[in-house]
NURO-200831 format. One record per residue: residue number from 1; x, y, z of N, C-alpha, C, O in turn. Coordinates in nm, 2 decimals. Example, Ala and Ser with C-alpha at 12.3 -4.5 7.8 and 13.67 -1.06 7.14 Angstrom:
BEGIN
1 1.32 -0.57 0.78 1.23 -0.45 0.78 1.32 -0.33 0.78 1.42 -0.33 0.85
2 1.28 -0.22 0.71 1.37 -0.11 0.71 1.29 0.00 0.79 1.34 0.11 0.80
This chain:
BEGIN
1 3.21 -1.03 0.21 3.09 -1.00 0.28 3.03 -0.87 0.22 2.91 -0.85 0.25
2 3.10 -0.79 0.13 3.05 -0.66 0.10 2.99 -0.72 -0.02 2.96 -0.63 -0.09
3 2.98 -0.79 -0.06 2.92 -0.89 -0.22 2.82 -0.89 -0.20 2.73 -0.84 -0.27
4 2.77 -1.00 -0.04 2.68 -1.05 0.01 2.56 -0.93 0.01 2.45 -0.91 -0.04
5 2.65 -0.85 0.09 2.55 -0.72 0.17 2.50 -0.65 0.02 2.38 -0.62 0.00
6 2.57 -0.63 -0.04 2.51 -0.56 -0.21 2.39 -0.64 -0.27 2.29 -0.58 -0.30
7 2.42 -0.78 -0.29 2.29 -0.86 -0.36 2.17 -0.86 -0.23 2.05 -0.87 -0.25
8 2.24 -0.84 -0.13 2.10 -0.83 -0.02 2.02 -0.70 -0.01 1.91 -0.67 0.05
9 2.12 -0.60 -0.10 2.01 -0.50 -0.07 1.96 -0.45 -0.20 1.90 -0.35 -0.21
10 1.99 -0.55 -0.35 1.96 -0.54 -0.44 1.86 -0.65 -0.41 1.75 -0.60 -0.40
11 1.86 -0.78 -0.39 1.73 -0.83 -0.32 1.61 -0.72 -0.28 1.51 -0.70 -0.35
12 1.63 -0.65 -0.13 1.53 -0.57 -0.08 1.46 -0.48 -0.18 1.34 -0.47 -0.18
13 1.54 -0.42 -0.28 1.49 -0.32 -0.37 1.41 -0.39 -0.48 1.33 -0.33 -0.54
14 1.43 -0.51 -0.50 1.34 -0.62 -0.65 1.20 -0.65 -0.53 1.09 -0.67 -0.57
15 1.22 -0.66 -0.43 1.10 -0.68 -0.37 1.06 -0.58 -0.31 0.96 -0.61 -0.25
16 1.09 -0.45 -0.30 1.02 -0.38 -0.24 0.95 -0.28 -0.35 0.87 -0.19 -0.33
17 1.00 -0.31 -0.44 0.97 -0.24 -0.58 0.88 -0.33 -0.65 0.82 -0.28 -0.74
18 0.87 -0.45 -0.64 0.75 -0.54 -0.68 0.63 -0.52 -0.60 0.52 -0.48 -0.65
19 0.65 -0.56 -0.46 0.52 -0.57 -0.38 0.46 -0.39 -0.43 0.36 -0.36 -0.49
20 0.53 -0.32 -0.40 0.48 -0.19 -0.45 0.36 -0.13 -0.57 0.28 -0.03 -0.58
21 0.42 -0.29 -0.67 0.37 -0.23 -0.82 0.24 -0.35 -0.81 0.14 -0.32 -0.87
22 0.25 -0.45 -0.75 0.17 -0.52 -0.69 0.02 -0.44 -0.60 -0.10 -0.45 -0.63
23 0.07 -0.38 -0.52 -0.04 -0.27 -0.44 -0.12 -0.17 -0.48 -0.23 -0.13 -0.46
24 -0.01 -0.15 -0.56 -0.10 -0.06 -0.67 -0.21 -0.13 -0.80 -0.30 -0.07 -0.86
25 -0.18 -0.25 -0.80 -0.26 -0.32 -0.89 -0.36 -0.34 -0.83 -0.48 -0.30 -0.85
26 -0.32 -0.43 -0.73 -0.43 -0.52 -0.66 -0.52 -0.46 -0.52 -0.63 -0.48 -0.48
27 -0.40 -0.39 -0.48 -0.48 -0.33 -0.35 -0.36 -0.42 -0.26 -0.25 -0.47 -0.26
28 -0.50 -0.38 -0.14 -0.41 -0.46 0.01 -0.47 -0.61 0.02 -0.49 -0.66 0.13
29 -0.48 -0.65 -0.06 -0.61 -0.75 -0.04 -0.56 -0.87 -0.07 -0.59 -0.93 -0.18
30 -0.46 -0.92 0.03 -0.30 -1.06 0.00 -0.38 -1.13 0.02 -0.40 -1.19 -0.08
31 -0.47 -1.17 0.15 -0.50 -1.29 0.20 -0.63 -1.38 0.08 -0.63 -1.50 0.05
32 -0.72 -1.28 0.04 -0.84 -1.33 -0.05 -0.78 -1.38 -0.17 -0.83 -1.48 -0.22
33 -0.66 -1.32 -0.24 -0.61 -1.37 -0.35 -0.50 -1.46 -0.32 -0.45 -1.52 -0.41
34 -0.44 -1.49 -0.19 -0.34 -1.61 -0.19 -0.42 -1.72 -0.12 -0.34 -1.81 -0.10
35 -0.56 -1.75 -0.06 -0.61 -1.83 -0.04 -0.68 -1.88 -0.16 -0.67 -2.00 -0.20
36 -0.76 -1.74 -0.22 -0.82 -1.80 -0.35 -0.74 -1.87 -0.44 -0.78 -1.94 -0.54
37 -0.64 -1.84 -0.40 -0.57 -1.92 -0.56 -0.57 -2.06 -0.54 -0.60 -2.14 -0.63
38 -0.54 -2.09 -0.44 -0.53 -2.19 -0.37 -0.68 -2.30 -0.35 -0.68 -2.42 -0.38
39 -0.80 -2.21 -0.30 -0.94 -2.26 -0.35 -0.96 -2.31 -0.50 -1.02 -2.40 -0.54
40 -0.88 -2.22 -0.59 -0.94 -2.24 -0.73 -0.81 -2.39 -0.80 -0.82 -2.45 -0.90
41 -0.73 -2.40 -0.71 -0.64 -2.55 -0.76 -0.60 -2.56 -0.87 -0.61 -2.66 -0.95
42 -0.52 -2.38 -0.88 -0.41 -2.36 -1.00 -0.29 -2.37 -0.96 -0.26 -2.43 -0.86
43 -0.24 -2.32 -1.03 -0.06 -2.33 -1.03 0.00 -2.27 -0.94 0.09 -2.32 -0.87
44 -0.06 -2.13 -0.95 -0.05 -2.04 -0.84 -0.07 -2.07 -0.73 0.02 -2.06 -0.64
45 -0.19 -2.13 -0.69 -0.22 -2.16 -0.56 -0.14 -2.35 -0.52 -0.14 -2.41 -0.41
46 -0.09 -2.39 -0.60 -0.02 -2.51 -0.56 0.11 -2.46 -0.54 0.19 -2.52 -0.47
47 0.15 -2.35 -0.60 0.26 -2.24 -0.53 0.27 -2.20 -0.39 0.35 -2.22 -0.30
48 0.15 -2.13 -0.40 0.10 -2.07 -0.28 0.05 -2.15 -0.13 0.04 -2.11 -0.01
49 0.02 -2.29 -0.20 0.04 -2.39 -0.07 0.17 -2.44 -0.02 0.19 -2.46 0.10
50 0.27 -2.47 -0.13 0.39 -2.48 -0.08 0.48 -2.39 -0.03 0.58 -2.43 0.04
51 0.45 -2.26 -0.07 0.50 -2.17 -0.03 0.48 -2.12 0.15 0.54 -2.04 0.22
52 0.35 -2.20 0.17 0.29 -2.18 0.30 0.33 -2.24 0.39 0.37 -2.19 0.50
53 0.34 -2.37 0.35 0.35 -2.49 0.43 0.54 -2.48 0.46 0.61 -2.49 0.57
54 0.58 -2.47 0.32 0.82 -2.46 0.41 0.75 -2.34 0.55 0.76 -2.35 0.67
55 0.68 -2.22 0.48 0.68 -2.08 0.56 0.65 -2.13 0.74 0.71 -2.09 0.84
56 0.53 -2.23 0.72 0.55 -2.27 0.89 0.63 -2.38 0.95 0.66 -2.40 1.07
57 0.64 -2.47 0.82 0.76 -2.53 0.90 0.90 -2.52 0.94 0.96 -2.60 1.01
58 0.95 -2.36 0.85 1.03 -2.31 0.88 1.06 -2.24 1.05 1.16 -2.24 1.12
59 0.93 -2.19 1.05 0.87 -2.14 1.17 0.90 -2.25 1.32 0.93 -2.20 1.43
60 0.89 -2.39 1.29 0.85 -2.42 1.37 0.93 -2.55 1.36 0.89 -2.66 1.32
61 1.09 -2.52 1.43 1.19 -2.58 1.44 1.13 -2.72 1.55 1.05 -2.70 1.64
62 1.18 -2.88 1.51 1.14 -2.94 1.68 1.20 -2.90 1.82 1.29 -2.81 1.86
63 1.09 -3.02 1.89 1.18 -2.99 2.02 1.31 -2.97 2.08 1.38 -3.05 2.02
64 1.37 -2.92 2.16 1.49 -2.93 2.20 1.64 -2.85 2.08 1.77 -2.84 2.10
65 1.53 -2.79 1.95 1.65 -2.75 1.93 1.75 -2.80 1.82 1.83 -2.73 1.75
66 1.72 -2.92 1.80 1.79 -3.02 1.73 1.72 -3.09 1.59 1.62 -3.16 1.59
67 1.79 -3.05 1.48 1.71 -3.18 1.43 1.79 -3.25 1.34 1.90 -3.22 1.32
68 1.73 -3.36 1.29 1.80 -3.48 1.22 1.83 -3.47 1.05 1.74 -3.45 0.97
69 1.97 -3.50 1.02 1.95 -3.46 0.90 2.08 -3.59 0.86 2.16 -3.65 0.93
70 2.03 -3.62 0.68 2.16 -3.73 0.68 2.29 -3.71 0.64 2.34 -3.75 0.53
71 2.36 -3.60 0.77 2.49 -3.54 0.75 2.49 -3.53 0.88 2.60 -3.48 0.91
72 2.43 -3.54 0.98 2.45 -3.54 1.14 2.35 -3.44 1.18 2.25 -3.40 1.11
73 2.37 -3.39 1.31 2.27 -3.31 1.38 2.28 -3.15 1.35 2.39 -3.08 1.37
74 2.16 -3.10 1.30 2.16 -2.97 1.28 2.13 -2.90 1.37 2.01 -2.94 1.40
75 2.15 -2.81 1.44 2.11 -2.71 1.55 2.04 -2.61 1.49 2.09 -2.56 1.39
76 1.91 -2.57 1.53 1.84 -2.46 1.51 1.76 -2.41 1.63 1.76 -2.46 1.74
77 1.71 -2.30 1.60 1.72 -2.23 1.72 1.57 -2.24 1.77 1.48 -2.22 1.69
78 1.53 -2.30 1.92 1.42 -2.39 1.96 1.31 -2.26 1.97 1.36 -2.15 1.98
79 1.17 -2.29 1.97 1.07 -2.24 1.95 1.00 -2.26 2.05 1.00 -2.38 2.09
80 0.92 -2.17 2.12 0.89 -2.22 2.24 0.73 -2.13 2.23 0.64 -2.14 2.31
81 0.73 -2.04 2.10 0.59 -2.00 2.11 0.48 -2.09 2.08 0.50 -2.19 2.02
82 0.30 -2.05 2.14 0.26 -2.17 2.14 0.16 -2.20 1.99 0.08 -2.29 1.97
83 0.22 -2.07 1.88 0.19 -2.11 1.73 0.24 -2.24 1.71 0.16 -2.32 1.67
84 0.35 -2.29 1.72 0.43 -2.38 1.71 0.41 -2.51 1.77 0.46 -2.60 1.71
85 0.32 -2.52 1.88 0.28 -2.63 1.98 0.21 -2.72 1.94 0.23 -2.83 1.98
86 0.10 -2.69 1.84 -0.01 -2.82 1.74 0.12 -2.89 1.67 0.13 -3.01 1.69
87 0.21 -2.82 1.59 0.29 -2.86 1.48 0.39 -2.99 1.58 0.40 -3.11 1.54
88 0.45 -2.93 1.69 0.56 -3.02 1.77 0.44 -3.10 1.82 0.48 -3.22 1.80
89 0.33 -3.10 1.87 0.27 -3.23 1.95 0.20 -3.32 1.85 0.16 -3.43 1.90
90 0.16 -3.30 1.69 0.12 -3.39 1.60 0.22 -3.43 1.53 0.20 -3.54 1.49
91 0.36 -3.38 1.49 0.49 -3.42 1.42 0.58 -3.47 1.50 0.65 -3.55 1.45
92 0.58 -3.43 1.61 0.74 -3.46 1.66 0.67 -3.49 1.84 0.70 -3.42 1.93
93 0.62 -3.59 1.83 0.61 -3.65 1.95 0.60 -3.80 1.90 0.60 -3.89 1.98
């Protein structure tokens, strides 16, 4: 566990030390350049849509809690915010 907790805060430090050198480049300005990338239908932005799309479906476990996987039933922990509610009433009804 003390391995784990080391690469996790060597993790935090490669990212907190990127977004940093990032800010300094670019500014605060995430949303115009991670949509634009995405408007202009480069690499980046075919990144940046997939990167989006796990990001809310991660977010947005199905109903009840459960879901289906082909190794048996996975439990995850149910969502009941109503960000989440377009995604369960067009996918999972």
């Amino acid at each position: 566990m003390a391995c784990f907790r080391l690469v996790m805060a060597v993790f935090l430090l490669l990212i907190a030390g990127y977004t940093s050198i990032a800010i300094t480049h670019h500014g605060w300005n995430l949303l115009p350049i991670f949509f634009g990338d995405m408007a202009a239908m480069t690499w980046p932005g075919q990144f940046n849509l997939d990167f989006f799309t796990f990001l809310l479906l991660s977010g947005c476990g199905p109903p009840g809690g459960t879901a289906s996987a082909p190794w048996g039933s996975v439990s995850v922990s149910p969502r009941s915010s109503a960000e989440c509610s377009f995604f369960r009433s067009t996918f999972w009804s």
